[in-house]
N, C-alpha and C positions, 0 to 999 in steps of 0.2 A: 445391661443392668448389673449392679454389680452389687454386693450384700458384703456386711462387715462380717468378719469373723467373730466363732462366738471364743468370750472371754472363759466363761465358767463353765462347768460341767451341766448346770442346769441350762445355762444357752445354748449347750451344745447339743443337749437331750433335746429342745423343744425344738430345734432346727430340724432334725433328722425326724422326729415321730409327728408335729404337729405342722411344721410347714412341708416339710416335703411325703408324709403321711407313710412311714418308712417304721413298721414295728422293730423294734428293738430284742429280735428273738437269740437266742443262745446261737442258733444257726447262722443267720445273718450276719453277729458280730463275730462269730470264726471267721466266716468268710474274710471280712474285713480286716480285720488281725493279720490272717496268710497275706494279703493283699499288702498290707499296708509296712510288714514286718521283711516285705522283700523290694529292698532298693532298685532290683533289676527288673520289677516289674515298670511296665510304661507309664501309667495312672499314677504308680505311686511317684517315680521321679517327676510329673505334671505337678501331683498334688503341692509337691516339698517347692518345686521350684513359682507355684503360683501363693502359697501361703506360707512358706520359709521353713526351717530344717526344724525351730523350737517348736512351733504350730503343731507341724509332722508329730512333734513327740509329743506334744502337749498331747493330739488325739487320741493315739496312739493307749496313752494315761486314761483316756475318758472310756474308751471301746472295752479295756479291761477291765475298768470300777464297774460298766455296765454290766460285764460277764461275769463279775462276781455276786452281782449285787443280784441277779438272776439265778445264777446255783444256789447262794445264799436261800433265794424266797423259795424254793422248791422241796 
């Protein structure tokens, strides 16, 4: 089964916290950040190479409006 990628920031949020049930905490998206910010890791070269190098960066975009938008509300 295979699921479309999300387009906007808001598909991207409801992907992560509402289908896959995956809070969205300041920790969580560091994690993903390191993760995601290092080509050498293995997930991240899967990720880029199953959903393409813009995608990668589009997320990339989305993980740190979350991280902001997080210190912001605190």
């Amino acid at each position: 089964m295979s699921f479309p990628l999300p387009a906007s920031y808001t598909e991207w949020q409801h992907c992560i916290t509402e289908i896959c049930g995956i809070p969205l905490t300041a920790d969580f998206i560091q994690q993903r950040l390191m993760a995601l910010d290092n080509q050498n890791d293995h997930m991240t070269r899967k990720f880029i190479e199953l959903s393409g190098h813009s995608h990668w960066q589009q997320t990339q975009t989305w993980f740190r409006r979350a991280l902001s938008e997080r210190q912001q509300a605190c």
